[in-house]
N, C-alpha and C positions, 0 to 999 in steps of 0.2 A: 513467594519466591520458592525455586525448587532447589533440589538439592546441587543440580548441574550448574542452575543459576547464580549459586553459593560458591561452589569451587571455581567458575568461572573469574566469577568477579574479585576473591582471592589471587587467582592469577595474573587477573588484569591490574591490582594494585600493586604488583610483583611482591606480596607477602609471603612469608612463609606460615604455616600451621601456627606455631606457634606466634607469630607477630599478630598476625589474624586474633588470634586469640586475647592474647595482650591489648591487641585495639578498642575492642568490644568487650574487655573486661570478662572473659572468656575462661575456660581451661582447656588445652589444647583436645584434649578426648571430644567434645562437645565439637570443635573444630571437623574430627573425623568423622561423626555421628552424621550433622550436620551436611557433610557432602558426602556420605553414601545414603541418608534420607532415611535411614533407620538405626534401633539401640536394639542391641537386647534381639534380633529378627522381629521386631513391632517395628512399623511404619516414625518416622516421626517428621513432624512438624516444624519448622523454621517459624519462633515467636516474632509475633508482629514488631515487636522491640528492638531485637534482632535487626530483622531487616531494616526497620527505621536508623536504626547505629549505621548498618553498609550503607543507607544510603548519604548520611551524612557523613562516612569515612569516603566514597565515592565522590562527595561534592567539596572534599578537601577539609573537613570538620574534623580535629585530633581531640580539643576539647572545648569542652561547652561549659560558660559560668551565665546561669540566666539573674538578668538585670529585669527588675519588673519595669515597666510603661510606666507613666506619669499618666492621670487621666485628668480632664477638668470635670472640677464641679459645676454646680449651675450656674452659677453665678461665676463662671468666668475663670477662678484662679486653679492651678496645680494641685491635684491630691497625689499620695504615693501610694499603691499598694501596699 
């Protein structure tokens, strides 16, 4: 994801910097980092994490409680994770 792509898609959620941030468990500085695509004059990076978060705040995901799968054993019946 680029940095254009970042502030874009902030846009398109009609968030603000800060909400943005708040979403993705963020701090808003990181937010501005983030869509100008560098800290510091260094280049920087949109964490793959990151993006995985926008795409699940893009697919209408605010939050997530993971439930493990039931899987069967050999022999037929339910095990739990």
């Amino acid at each position: 994801m680029t940095s254009g792509e970042f502030k874009k898609l902030r846009k398109f959620l009609k968030l603000s910097q800060k909400e943005m941030a708040e979403a993705l468990g963020l701090k808003r500085r990181m937010i501005q980092y983030y869509e100008k695509g560098e800290r510091d004059g260094e280049p920087l990076d949109i964490p793959k994490a990151v993006e995985l978060a926008c795409y699940a705040l893009s697919s209408g995901v605010r939050e997530f409680t993971f439930v493990a799968p039931k899987r069967m054993s050999k022999k037929g019946s339910e095990l739990a994770l």
